[in-house]
C-alpha positions, 0 to 999 in steps of 0.5 A: 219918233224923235228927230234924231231917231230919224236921222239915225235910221236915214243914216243907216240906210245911207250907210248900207247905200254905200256898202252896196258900191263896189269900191277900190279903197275897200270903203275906207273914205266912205267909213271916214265920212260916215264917222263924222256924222255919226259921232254928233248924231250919236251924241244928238241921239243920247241927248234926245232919247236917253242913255238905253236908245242911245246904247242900242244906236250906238250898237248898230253903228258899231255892227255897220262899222266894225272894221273901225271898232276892230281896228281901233281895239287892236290899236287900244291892245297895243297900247296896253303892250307898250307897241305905241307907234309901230 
């Protein structure tokens, strides 16, 4: 298994560390975090493993952080709609 394979496992299980704690903010900050190593990771991944490793990296971020990819989907609607800034 490559570096950056176990690096995204170990995020991973971090991610699903913090899911376990309750939280006020709804993980909000947590998520934050998470995106900001994430995305390099993810890109680490796709360098080291291929396009097909890196796809299937990227969908597991994506059903760990789904709420963002949710958000920023409907926020890519609005924008198709002209609703830029509301």
């Amino acid at each position: 298994m490559t570096s950056s394979l176990m690096l995204a496992c170990l995020w991973c299980i971090l991610a699903n560390v913090i899911a376990m704690f309750p939280s006020k903010k709804k993980h909000w900050p947590a998520a934050y975090v998470l995106m900001t190593f994430g995305v390099p990771l993810l890109g680490f991944v796709f360098w080291e493993n291929g396009i097909w490793i890196g796809f299937l990296v990227l969908l597991a971020a994506m059903s760990i952080l789904r709420w963002p990819v949710v958000f920023f989907l409907r926020w890519l609607k609005g924008l198709g709609r002209g609703q830029v800034g509301a």
